[in-house]
N, C-alpha and C positions, 0 to 999 in steps of 0.2 A: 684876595684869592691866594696869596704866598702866603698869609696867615693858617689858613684852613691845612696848606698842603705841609705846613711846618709842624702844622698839630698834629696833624695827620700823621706824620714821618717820627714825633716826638712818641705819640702813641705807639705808636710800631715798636720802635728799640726800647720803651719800656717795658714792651709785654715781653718780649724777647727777653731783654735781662732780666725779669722776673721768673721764664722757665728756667733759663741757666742757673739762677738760684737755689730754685725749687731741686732742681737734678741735683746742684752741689751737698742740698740739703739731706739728698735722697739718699746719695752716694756717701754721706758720714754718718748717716744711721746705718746702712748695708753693713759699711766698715764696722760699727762700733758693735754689733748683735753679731758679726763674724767673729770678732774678739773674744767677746764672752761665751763663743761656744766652745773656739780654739781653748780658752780655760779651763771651759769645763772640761773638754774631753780630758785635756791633761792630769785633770786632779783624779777625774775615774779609771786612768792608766794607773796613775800613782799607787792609789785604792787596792786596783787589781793585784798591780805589782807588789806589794805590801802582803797582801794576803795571798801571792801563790808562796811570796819566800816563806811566811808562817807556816804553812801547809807543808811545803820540803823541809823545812825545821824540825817540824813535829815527827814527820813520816822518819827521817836522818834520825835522831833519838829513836823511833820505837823500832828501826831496824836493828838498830845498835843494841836495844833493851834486849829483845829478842835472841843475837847473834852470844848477850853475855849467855843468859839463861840457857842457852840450848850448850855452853862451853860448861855451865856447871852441873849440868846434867851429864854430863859422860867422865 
């Protein structure tokens, strides 16, 4: 009978540390696809940033173009 209630008790605490598992397993996929998105955003910040400064660059120059042209007109 102490056999039965040992199996019994062995079965228990392995399905047990088998969910614990399962959740740790769960929890370092969660972790690792919150990483790679954390990445991604940053690179499409970058992107972004990258291309407003080209944009102020450009816009910086053709005000400047402008400002000579209109000095050699008068």
């Amino acid at each position: 009978m102490k056999s039965i209630y040992y199996a019994v008790a062995a079965f228990l605490l392995l399905s047990l540390g088998g969910c614990g598992l399962e959740t740790a397993g769960s929890a370092a996929t969660s972790a690792s696809l919150k990483k790679q998105e954390l990445e991604q955003g940053r690179k499409s910040l970058d992107r972004a940033q990258f291309q407003i400064n080209q944009a102020n660059s450009t816009s910086t120059m053709r005000l400047e173009d402008f400002k000579l042209d209109e000095d050699a007109k008068e």
